[in-house]
C-alpha positions as CSV (number, residue, x, y, z in Angstrom):
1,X,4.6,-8.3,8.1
2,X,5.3,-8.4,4.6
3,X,2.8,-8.0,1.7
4,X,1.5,-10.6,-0.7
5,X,2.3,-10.7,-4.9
6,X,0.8,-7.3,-6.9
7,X,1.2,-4.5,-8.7
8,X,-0.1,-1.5,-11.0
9,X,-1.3,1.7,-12.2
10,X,-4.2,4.0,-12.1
11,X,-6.4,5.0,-14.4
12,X,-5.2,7.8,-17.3
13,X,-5.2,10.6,-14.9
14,X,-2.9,13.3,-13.6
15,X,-2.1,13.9,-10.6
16,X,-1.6,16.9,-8.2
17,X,0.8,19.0,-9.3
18,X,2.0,17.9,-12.6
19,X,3.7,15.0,-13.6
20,X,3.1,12.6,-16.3
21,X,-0.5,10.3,-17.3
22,X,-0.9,7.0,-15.0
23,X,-1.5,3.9,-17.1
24,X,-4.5,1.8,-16.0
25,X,-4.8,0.0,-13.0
26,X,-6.7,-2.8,-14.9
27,X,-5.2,-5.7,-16.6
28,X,-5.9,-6.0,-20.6
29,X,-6.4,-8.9,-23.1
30,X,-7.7,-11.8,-23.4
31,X,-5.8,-15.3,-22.7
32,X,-6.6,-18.1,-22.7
33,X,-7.2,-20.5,-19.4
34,X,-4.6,-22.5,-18.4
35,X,-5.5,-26.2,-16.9
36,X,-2.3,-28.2,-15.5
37,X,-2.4,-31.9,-14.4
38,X,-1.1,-33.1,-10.8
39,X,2.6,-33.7,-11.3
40,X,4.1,-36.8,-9.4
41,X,5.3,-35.6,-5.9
42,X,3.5,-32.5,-5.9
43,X,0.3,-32.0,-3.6
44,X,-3.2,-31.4,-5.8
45,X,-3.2,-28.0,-3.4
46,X,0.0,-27.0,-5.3
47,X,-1.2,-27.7,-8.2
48,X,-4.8,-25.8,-7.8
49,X,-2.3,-22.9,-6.3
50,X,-0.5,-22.6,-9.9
51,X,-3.1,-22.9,-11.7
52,X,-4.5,-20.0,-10.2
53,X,-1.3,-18.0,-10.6
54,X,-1.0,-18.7,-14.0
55,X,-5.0,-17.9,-15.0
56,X,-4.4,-14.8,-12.9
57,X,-4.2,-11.3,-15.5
58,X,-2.9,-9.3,-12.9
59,X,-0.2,-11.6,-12.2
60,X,0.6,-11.6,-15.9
61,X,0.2,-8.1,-16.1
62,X,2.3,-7.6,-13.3
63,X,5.5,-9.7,-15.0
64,X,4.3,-7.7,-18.0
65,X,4.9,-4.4,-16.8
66,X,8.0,-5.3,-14.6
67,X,6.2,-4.6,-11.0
68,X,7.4,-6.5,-8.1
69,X,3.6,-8.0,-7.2
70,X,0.4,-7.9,-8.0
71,X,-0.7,-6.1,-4.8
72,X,0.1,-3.1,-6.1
73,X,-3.1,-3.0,-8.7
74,X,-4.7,-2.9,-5.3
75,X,-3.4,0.5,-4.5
76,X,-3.6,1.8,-7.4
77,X,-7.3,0.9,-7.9
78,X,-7.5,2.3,-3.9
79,X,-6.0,5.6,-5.4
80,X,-8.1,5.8,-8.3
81,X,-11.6,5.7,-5.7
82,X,-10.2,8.0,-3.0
83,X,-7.3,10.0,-4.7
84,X,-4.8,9.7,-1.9
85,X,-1.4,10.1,-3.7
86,X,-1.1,13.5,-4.7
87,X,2.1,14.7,-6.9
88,X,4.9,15.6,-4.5
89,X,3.7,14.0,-1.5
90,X,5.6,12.1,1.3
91,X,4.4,8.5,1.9
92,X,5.1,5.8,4.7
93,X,4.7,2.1,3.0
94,X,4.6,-0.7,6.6
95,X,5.4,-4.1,5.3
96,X,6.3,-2.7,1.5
97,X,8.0,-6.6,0.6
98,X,8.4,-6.8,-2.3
99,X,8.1,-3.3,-3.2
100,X,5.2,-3.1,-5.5
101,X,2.8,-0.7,-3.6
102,X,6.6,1.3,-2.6
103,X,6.3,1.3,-7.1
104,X,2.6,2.6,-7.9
105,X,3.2,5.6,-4.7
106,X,6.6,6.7,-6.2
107,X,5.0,6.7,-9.6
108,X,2.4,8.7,-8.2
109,X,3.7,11.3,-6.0
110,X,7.0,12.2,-7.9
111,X,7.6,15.3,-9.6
112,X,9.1,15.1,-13.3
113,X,11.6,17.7,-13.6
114,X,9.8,19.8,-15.7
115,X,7.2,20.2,-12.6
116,X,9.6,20.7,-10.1
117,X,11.4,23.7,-12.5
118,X,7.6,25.5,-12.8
119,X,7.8,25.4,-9.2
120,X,11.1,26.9,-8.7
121,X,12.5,24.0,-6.7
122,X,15.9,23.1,-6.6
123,X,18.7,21.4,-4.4
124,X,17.3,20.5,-0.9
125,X,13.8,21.6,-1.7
126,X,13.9,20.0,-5.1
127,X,13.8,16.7,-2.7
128,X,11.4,17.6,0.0
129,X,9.1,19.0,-2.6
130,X,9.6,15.9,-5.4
131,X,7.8,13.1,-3.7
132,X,8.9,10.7,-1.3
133,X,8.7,6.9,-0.1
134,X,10.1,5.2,2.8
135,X,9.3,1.5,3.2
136,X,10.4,-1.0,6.1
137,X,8.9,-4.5,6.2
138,X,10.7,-7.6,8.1
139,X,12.5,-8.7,4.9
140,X,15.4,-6.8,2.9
141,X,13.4,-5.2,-0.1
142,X,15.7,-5.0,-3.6
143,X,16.2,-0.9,-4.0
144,X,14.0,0.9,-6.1
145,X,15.3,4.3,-7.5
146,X,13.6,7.2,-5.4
147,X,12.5,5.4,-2.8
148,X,14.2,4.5,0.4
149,X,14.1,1.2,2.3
150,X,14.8,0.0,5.8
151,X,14.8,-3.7,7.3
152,X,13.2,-4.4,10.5
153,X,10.4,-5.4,12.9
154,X,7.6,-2.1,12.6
155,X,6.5,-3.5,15.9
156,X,9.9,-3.8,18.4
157,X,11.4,-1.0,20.1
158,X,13.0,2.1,18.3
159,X,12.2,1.2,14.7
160,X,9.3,3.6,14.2
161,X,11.8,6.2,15.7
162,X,14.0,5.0,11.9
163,X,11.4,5.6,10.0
164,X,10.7,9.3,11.5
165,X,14.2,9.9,10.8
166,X,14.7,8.5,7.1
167,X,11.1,10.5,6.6
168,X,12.5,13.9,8.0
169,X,9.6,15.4,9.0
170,X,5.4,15.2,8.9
171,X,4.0,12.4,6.3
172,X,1.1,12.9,4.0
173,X,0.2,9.2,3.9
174,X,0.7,6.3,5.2
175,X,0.1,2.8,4.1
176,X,0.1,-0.6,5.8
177,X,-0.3,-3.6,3.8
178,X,0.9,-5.8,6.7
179,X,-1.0,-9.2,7.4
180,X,0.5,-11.8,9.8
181,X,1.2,-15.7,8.3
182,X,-2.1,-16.8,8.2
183,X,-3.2,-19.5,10.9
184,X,-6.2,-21.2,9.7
185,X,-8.1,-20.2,12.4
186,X,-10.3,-17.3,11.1
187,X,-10.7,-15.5,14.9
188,X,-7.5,-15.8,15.4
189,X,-6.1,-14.4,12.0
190,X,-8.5,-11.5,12.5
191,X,-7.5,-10.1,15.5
192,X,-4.1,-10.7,14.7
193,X,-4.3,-8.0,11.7
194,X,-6.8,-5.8,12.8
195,X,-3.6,-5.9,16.0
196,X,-1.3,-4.5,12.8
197,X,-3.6,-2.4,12.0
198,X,-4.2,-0.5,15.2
199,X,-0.4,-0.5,15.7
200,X,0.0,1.6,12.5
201,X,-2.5,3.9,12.9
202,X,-1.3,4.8,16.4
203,X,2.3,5.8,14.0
204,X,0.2,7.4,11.3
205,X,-1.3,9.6,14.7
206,X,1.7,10.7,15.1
207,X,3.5,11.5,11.6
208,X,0.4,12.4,9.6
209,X,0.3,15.9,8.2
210,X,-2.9,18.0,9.0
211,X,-5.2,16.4,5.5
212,X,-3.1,13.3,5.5
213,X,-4.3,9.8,4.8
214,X,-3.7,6.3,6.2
215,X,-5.1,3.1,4.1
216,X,-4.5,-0.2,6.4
217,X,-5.9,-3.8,5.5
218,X,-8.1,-5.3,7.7
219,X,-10.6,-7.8,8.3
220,X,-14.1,-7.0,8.3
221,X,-15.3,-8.4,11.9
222,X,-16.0,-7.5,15.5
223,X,-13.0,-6.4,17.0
224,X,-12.8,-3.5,13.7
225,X,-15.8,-1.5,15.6
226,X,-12.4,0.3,18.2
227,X,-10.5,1.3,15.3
228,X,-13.6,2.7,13.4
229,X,-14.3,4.8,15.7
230,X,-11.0,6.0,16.4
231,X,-10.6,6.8,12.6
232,X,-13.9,8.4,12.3
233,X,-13.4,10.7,15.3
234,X,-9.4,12.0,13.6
235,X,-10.6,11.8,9.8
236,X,-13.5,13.9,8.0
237,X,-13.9,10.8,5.6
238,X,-13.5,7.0,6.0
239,X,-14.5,4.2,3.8
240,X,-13.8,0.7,3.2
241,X,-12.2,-0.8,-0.4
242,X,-12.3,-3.8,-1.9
243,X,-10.3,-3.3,-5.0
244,X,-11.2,-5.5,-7.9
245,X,-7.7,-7.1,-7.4
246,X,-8.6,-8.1,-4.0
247,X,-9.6,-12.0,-5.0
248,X,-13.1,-12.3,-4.3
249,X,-12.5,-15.6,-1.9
250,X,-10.2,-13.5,0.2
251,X,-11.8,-11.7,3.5
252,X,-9.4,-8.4,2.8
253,X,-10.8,-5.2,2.8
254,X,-8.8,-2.1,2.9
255,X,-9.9,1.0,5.1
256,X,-9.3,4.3,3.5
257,X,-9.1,7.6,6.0
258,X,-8.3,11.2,4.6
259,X,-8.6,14.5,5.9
260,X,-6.7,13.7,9.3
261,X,-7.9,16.1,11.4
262,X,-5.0,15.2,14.2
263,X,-5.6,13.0,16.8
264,X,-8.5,14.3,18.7
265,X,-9.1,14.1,22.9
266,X,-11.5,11.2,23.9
267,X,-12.7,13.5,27.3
């Protein structure tokens, strides 16, 4: 359930709140291409694969800017269209390996301390009101000051009862970057994340704040239309994303719902 490479910033903004300016989401410079030979022993797939790492700017200007993956210019070019990560809000990050979209939400929803001072918060609600992160994903994610991070299975028994307690109360959005290991088999890998999908709306139903938002990757295909619906019907606004880091070979989209309206009867 864990997330592939990214990471990033939005544009020169502020957010909700206070807090300092965001630094762009896009990658800058120019550089020029790099073309590698096949190496003995290593397959030509390999070697295409590399090559396409290395050419990649938002890989470079991930390493560049210390973020854990380049995934995370993907939320923070989601953020910059729908403006989901207010200053001081509480976020849920499902499958946050290695951390980089856990990096642009803390960046974004944490109060400075000058902020939280003009707001008269201290102690206790200094915490509560400075922003907060809680990530889980199947593999141990290396701490990241301000956020917290659990290690588990979203989808067995009693973990998303670990992640209401580490949150403490009502979220304001939640993420879910998860995708299963891809099988080849592009019916197969489609239901098999729209299934992650489903499963973490059906937790963001039941943490989501009253105006909170939930951003989940999908594939665009048949099986979307129930969870569509479902979003439409609990949201006032949903729309789909492609972010320019999306690659444009790749069938990801990301669906963006705000305004939660709570969960609303189907009778």
């Amino acid at each position: 359930m864990s997330k592939a490479g990214g990471s990033g910033r939005g544009k020169g903004r502020r957010g909700s709140g206070g807090g300092a300016s965001r630094s762009t989401s896009q990658p800058g410079g120019r550089r020029l291409a790099v073309k590698l030979h096949s190496a003995k022993g290593r397959p030509l797939s390999s070697t295409r694969w590399l090559e396409r790492q290395l050419n990649d700017p938002y890989v470079a200007e991930a390493r560049r800017r210390g973020y854990r993956s380049r995934a995370a210019f993907k939320l923070a070019q989601i953020d910059d269209k729908c403006r989901i990560l207010k200053r001081g809000a509480r976020v849920i990050d499902l499958g946050a390996a290695p951390g980089g979209w856990s990096q642009v939400a803390l960046d974004r929803v944490a109060l400075d301390r000058v902020a939280l001072d003009r707001i008269g918060a201290s102690g206790e609600d200094s915490a509560r009101r400075g922003g907060t992160v809680i990530g889980i994903d199947l593999q141990a994610i290396d701490a990241l000051a301000g956020a917290t991070f659990l290690e588990g299975d979203f989808l067995q028994e009693g973990v998303p009862e670990r992640l209401k307690a580490a949150l403490g109360g009502m979220a304001d959005v939640v993420l879910s970057d998860m995708a299963a290991p891809a099988t080849g088999h592009t019916q197969t890998d489609h239901l098999r994340i729209m299934a992650l999908a489903e499963a973490a709306y059906a937790f963001a139903a039941e943490v989501l704040a009253p105006g909170g938002s939930f951003v989940a990757k999908v594939f665009q295909g048949g099986s979307e239309r129930s969870l569509l619906t479902a979003l439409k019907r609990d949201f006032a606004r949903v729309q789909h994303v492609k972010p320019p880091a999306s690659r444009a070979e790749s069938a990801e989209v990301y669906v963006v719902a705000s305004g939660f309206r709570g969960r609303q009867s189907t009778e």
